[in-house]
N, C-alpha and C positions, 0 to 999 in steps of 0.2 A: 504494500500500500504506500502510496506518493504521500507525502507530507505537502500541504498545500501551505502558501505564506499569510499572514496574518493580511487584516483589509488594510489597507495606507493611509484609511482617512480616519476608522475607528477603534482601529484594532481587534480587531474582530475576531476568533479563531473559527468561525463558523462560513468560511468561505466554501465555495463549491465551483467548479469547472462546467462551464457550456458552451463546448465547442473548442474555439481557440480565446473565451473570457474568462476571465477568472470575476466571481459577482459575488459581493455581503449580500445574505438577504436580511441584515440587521440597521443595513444604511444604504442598500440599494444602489452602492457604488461599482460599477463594471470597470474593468481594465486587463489589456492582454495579456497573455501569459509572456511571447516573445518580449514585452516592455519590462514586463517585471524580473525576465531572466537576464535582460541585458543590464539594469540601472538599479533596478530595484525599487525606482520612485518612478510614481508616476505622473505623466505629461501629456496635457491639456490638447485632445487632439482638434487643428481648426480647419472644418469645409465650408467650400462653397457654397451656394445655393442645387447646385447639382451634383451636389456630395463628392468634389475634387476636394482633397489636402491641399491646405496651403504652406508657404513654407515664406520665410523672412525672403525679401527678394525678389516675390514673383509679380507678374503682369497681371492684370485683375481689372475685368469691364464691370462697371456701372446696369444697371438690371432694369431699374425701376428711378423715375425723376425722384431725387431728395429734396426737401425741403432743406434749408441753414439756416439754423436757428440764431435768431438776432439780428438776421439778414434778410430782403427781399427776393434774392437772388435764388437759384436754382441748379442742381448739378444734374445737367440732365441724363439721359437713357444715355447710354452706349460710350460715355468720357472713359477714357481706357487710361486706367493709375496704376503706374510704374515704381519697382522697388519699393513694393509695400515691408512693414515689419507689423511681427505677429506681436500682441503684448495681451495680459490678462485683463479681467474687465468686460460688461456688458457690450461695448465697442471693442471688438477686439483687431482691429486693422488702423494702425499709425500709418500714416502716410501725406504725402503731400499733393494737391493736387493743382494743376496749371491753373491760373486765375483766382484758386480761390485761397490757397495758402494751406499750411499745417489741419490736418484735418481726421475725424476718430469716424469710422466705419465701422455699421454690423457684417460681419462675415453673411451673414444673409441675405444681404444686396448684391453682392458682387459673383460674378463667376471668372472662374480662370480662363487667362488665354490661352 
């Protein structure tokens, strides 16, 4: 019998294996097994809106027109932002965009190029 590892987020001993995830069902926290074999901690994984991985770096089109809040202005359908970086957070894409300056994205708007 495999010894499976404690949950990361509550410590849990009461993990269980489904598939290639390892899941609490005491915090309902999932994470792969490959993550936990390689680091031991686990990391926030960030997609697209058509469930691509994003990664610091990458090219990343606009989905849906955004509103700027505090501004009148508008970042419309299809503006394509370059060298994005991944960071934690309800907005998780830092990035900058042409016109409009430093600026915090949902991974949910954007799909990769």
């Amino acid at each position: 019998m495999t010894v499976l590892p404690n949950c990361p987020k509550c410590n849990s001993e009461y993990t269980y294996e489904d598939g290639s995830m390892l899941i609490c069902p005491e915090c309902a926290h999932e994470w792969s097994i490959e993550l936990d074999a390689e680091n031991g901690e686990d990391q926030k994984v960030i997609k697209d809106s058509n469930g691509n991985v994003l990664n610091d770096g990458d090219t990343v089109t606009v989905i849906k027109d955004l509103k700027v809040k505090g501004s009148s202005s508008v970042i419309k359908i299809g503006t394509k932002v370059k060298n994005i970086r991944l960071v934690d957070g309800d907005h998780d894409i830092d990035c900058k965009i042409d016109g409009f300056g430093a600026m915090k994205l949902k991974s949910e708007f954007v799909k990769k190029v």
